[in-house]
C-alpha positions in Angstrom: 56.8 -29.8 -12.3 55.5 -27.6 -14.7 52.9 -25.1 -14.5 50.8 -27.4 -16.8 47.7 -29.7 -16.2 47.1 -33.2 -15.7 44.1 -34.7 -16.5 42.5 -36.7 -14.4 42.4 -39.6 -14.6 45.5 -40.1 -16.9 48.9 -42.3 -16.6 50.9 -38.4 -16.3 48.1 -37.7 -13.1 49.0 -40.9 -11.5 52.9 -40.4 -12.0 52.0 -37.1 -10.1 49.8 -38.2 -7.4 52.4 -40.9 -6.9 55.2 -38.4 -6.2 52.5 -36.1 -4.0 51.7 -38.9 -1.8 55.5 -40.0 -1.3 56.2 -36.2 -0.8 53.4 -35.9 2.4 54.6 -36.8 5.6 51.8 -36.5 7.3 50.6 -39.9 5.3 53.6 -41.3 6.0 53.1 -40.8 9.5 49.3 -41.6 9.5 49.7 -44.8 7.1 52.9 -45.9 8.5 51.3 -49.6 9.4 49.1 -50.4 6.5 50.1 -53.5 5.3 46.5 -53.7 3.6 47.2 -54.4 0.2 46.1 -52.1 -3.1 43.6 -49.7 -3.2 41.7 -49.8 -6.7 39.1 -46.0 -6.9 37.2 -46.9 -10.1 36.1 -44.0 -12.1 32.3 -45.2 -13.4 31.9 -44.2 -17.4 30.1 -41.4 -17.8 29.3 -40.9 -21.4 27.9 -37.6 -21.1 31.4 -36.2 -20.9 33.3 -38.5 -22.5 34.8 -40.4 -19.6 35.5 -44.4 -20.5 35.3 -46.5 -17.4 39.1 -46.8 -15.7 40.7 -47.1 -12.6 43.1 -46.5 -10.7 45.8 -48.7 -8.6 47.3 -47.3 -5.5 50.1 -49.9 -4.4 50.3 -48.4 -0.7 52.8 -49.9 1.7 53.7 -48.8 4.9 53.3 -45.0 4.5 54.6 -45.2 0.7 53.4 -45.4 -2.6 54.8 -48.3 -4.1 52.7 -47.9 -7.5 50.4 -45.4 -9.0 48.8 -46.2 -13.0 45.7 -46.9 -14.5 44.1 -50.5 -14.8 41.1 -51.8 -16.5 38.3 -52.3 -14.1 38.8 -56.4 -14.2 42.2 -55.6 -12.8 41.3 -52.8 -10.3 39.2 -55.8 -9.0 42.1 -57.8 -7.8 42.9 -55.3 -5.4 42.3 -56.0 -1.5 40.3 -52.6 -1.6 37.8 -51.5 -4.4 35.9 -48.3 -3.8 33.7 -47.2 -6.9 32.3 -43.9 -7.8 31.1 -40.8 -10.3 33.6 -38.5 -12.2 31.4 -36.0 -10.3 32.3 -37.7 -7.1 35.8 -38.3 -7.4 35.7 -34.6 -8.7 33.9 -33.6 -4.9 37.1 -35.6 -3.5 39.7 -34.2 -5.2 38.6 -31.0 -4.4 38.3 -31.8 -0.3 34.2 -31.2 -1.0 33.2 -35.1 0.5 36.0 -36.6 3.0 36.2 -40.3 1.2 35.7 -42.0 4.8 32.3 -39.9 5.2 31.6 -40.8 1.6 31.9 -44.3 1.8 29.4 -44.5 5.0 27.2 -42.5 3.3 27.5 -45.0 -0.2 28.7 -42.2 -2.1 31.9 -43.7 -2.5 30.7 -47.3 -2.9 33.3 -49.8 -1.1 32.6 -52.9 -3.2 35.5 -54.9 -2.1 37.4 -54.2 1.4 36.9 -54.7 4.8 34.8 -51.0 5.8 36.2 -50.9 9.5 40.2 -51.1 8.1 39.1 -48.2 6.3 37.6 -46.1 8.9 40.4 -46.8 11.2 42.9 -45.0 8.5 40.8 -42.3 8.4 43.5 -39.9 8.8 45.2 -41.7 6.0 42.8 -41.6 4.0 42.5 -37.6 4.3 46.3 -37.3 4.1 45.9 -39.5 0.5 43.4 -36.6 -0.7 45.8 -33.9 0.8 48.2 -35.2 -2.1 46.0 -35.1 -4.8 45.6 -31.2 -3.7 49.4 -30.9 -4.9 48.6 -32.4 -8.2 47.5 -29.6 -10.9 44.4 -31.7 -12.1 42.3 -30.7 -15.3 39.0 -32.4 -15.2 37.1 -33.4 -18.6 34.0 -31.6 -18.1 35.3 -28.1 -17.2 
């Protein structure tokens, strides 16, 4: 890894995030019996700062991270789990500011597809997911 930033989102942040999350053991550990199905987090546009609407697919399995890239929000729909938000919000995420669980009960983080109490009982997984993006040297658009 370089000393260089990724910008988020991008395919290069996802290739990283990817690697982060099958580097943590502690989501290994804590996600070790999801068997769930995709995660889509859509990134709302946001004109404003030049940010196109995308998303992006998490292909979790079992503690790993089969798949990592960004998808077109009619394909981030296809995945068992679709949790919508802000640049700004995603942003608070990233930077461990709003815990996604806590988000997503208070509709910051909008779960429009996905059974809510699945993801409240991976709570720790969930944190462990945003412990990885912590590893990932992220350059957002607006800063």
């Amino acid at each position: 890894m370089t000393g260089s930033t990724l910008r988020f989102p991008s395919a290069e942040w996802c290739v990283a995030y990817k690697d982060a999350i099958n580097g943590n053991a502690g989501y290994k550990a804590a996600a070790k019996d999801w068997t769930h199905g995709p995660v889509s987090m859509v990134v709302v546009a946001d004109p404003a700062i030049g940010v196109e609407e995308t998303a992006m697919w998490l292909d979790l399995d079992q503690g790993s991270c089969k798949d990592c890239r960004l998808v077109s929000r009619e394909e981030a729909e296809k995945a068992t789990f679709v949790i919508v938000a802000t640049y700004a919000r995603w942003k608070e995420v990233i930077r461990k500011q709003l815990d996604p669980t806590k988000g997503m009960m208070q509709n910051k983080l909008k779960l429009t597809k996905g059974h809510m109490p699945t993801m409240v009982k991976y709570v720790t997984a969930s944190k462990e997911l945003v412990e990885s993006t912590s590893r990932v040297p992220t350059q957002f658009v607006d800063e």
